[in-house]
C-alpha positions in Angstrom: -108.4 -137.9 31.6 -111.7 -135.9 31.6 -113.7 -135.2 28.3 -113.9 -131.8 26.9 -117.4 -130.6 26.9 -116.9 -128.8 22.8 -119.3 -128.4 20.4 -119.0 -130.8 18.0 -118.0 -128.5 15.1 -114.9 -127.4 17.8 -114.1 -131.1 18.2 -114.5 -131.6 14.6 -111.4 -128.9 13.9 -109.8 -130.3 16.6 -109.5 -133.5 15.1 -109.0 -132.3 11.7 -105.7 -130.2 13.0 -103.3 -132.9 12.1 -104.5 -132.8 8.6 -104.8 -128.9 8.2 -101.3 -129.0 9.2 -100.3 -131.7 6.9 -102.0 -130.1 3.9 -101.1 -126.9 4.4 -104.3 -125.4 4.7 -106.3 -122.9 7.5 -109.8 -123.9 7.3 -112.1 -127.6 6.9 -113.4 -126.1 3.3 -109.9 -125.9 2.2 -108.6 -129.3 3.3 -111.7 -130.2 1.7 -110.5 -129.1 -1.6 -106.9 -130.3 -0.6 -108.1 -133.4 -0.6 -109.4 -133.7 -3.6 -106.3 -132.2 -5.7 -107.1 -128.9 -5.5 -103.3 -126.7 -5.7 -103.1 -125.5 -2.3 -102.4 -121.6 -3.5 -106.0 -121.8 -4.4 -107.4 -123.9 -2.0 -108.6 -121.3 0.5 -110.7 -119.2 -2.2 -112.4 -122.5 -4.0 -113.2 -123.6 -0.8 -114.8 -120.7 0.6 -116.5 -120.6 -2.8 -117.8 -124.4 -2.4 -119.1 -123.6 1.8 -121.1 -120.7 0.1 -123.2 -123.0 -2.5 -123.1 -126.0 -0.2 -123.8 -124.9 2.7 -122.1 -126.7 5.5 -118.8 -129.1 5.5 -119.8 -132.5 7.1 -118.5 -136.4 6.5 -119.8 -136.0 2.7 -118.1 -133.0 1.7 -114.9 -134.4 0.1 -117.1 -136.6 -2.5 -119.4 -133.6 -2.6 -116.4 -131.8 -3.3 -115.3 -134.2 -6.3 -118.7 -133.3 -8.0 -118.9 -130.0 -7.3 -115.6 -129.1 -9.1 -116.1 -131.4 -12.0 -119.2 -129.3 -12.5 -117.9 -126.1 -11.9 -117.7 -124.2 -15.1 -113.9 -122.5 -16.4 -115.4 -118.7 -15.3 -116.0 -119.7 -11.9 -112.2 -120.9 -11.7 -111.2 -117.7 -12.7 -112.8 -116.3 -10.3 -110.6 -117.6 -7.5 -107.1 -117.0 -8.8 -105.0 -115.1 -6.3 -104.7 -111.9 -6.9 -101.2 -111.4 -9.4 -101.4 -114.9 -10.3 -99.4 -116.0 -13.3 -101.7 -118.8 -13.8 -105.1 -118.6 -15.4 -108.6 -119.8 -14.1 -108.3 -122.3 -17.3 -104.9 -123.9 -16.4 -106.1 -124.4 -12.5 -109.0 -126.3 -13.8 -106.3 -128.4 -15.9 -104.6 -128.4 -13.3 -106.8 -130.2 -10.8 -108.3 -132.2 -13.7 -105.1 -133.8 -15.0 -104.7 -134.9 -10.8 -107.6 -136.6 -10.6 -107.5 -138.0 -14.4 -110.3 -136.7 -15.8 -107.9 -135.2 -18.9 
């Protein structure tokens, strides 16, 4: 079988399908967040938030990840709520903190 000649960032997504699928998510910053807790309804919008101030999604990103939402203050999760959301900014960051036992 001959070897693809990708870019690396198209193999990269390429082997990160089978996750995306599995997590339920579109894009490598939101199986980032996926995989560290983050409810999957606002996965897309905290990880486009995260590529923004990061920078780039490599090997380090998911502990990157971890830090960067333990830091991230309760107005910035409020700023990714879905639109019509019943939930607030506050109880996501319960939420995800609760998951990962921080509360």
């Amino acid at each position: 079988m001959a070897s693809l000649d990708l870019p690396d960032e198209q193999k990269r997504i390429i082997n990160n399908l089978p996750a995306l699928i599995y997590y339920g998510v579109g894009s490598e910053e939101a199986l980032v967040m996926r995989m560290n807790s983050v409810p999957r309804s606002i996965a897309d919008n905290i990880g486009k938030k995260f590529k923004k101030e990061i920078g780039s999604i490599d090997n380090e990103s998911p502990a990157k990840a971890a830090d960067w939402l333990n830091k991230l203050p309760q107005k910035d999760w409020q700023t990714i709520i879905p639109v019509g959301a019943k939930v607030t900014g506050k109880d996501y960051q319960t939420i995800w903190k609760k998951f990962n036992g921080i509360e």
